[in-house]
DSSP file (Angstrom, degrees, kcal/mol; ACC not computed):
  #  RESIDUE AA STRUCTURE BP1 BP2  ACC     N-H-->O    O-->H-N    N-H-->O    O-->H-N    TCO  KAPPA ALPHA  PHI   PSI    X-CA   Y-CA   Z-CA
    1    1 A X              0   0    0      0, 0.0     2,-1.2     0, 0.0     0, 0.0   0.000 360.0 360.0 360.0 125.8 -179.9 -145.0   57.3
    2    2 A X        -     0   0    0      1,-0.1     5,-0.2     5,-0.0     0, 0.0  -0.402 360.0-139.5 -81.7  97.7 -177.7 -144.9   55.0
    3    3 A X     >  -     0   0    0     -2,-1.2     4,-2.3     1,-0.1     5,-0.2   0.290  13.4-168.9 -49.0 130.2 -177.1 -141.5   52.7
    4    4 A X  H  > S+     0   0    0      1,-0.1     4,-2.1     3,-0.1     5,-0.4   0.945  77.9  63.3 -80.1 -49.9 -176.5 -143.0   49.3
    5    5 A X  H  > S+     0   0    0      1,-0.2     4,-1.1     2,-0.2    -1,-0.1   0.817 112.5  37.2 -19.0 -52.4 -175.2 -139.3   47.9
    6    6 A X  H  > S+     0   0    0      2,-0.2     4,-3.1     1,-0.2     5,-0.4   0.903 115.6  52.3 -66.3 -50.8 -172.5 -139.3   50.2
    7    7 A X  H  < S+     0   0    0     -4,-2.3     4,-0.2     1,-0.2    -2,-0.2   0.689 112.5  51.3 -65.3 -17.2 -171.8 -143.5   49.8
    8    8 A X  H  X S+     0   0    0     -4,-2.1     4,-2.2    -5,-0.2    -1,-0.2   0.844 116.7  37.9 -73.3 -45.9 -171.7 -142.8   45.9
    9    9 A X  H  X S+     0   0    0     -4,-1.1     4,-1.9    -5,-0.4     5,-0.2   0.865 114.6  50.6 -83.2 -32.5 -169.1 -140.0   46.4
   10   10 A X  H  X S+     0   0    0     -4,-3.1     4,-2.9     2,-0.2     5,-0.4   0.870 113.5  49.5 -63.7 -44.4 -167.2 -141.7   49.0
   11   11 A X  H  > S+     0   0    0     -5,-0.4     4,-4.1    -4,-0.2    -2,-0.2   0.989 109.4  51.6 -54.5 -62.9 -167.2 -144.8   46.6
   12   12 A X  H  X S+     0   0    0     -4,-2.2     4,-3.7     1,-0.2    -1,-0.2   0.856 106.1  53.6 -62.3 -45.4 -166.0 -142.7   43.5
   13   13 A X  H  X S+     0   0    0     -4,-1.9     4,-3.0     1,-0.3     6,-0.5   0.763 106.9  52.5-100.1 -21.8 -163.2 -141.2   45.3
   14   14 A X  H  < S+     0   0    0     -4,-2.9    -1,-0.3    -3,-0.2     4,-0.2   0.747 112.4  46.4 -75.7 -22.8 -161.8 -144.7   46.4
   15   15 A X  H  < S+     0   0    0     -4,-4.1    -2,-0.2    -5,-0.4    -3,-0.1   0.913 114.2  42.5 -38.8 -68.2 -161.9 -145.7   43.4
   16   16 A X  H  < S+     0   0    0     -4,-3.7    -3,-0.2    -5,-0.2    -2,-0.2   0.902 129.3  24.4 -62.4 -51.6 -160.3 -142.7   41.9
   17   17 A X  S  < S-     0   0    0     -4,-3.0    -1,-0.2     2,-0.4    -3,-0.1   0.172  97.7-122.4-136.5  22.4 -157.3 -142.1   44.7
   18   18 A X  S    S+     0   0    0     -4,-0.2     2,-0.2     1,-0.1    -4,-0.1   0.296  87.1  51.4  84.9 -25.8 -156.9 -145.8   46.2
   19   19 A X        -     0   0    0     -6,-0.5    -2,-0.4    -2,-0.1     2,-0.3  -0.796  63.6-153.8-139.2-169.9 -157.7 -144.9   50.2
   20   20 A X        -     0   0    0     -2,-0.2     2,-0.6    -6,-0.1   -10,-0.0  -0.844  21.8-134.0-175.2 121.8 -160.9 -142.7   52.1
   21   21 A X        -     0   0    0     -2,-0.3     2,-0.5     4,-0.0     4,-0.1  -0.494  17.9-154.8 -80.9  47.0 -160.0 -141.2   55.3
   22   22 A X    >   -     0   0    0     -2,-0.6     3,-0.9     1,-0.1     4,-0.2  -0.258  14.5-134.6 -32.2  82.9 -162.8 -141.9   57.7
   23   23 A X  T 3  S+     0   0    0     -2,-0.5    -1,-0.1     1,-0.3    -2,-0.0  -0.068  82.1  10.7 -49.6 120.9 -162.9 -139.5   60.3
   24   24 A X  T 3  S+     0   0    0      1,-0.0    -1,-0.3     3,-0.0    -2,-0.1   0.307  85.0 128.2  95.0 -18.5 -163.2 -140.5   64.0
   25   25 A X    <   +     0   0    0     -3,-0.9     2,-0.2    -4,-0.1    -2,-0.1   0.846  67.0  50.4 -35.5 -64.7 -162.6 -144.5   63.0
   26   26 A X  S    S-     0   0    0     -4,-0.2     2,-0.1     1,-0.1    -2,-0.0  -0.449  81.9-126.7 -79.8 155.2 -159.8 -144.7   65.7
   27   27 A X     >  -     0   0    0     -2,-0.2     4,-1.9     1,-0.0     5,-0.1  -0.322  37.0-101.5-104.8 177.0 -159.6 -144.0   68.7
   28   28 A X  H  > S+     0   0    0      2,-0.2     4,-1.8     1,-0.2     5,-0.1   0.983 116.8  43.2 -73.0 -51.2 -156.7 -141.7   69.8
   29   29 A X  H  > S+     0   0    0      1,-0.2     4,-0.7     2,-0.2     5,-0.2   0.937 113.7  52.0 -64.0 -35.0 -154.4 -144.4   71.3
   30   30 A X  H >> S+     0   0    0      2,-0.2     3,-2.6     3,-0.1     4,-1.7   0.971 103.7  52.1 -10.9 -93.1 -155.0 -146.4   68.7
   31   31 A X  H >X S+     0   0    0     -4,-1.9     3,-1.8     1,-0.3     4,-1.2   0.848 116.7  50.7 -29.2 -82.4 -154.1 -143.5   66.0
   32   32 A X  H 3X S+     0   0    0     -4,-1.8     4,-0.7     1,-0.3    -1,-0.3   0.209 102.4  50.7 -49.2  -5.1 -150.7 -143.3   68.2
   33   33 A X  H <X S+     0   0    0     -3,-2.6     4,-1.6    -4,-0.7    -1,-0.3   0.653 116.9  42.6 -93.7 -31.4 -149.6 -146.7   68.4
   34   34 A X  H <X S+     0   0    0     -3,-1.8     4,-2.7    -4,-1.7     5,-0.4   0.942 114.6  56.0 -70.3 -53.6 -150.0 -147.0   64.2
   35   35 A X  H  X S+     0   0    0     -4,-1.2     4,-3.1     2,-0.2     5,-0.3   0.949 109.8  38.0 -89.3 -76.0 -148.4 -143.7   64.2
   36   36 A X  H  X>S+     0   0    0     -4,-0.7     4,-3.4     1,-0.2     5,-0.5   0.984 118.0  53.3 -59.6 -42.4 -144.9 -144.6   66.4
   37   37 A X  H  X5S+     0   0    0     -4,-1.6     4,-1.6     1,-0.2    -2,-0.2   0.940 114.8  40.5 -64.7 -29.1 -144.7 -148.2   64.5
   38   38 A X  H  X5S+     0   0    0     -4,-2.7     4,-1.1     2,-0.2    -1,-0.2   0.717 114.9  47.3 -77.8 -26.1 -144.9 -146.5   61.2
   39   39 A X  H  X5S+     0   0    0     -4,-3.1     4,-0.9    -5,-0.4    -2,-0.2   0.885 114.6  53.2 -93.5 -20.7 -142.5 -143.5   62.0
   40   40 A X  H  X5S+     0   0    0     -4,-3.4     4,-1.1    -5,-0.3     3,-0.3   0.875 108.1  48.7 -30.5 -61.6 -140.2 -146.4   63.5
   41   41 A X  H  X<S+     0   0    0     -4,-1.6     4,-0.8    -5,-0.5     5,-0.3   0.926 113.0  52.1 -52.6 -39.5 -140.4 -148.3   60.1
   42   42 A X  H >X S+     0   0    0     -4,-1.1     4,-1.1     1,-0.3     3,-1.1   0.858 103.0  49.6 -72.5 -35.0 -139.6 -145.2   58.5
   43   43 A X  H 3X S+     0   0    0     -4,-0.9     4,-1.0    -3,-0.3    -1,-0.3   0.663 110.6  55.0 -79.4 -23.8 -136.6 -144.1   60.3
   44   44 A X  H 3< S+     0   0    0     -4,-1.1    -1,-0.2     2,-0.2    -2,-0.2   0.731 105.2  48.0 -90.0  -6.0 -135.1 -147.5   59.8
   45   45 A X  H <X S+     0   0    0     -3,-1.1     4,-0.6    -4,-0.8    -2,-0.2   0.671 109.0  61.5-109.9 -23.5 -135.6 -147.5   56.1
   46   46 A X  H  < S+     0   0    0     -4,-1.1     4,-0.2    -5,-0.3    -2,-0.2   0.766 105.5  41.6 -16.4 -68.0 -134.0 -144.2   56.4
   47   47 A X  T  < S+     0   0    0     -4,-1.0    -2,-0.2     2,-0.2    -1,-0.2   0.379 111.5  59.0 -65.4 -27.7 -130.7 -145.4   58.0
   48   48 A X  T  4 S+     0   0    0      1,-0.2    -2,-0.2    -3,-0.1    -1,-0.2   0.683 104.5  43.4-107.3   4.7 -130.6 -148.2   55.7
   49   49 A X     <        0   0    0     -4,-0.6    -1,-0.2    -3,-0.1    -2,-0.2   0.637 360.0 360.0 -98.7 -23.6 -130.5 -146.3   52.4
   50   50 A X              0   0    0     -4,-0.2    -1,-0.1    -5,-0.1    -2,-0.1   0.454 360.0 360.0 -76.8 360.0 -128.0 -143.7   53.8
């Protein structure tokens, strides 16, 4: 069942700030495999502005 209070607020505030963090969504390796390819992307864009 779904609460609608929550799905209303949840709604507004992906509206309002563009993302909504879902807690528990991923799984831990998961989380860490997004996590190294993105702090990879970053380091490189890093290097290439310097």
């Amino acid at each position: 069942m779904i609460d609608e209070t929550l799905f209303k607020e949840n709604l507004e505030y992906l509206n309002l700030h563009g993302f909504l963090l879902i807690k528990n969504a991923l799984d831990d390796e998961t989380v860490a495999l997004w996590q190294g390819i993105l702090y990879s992307m970053y380091e490189k864009n890093e290097r290439s502005t310097r």
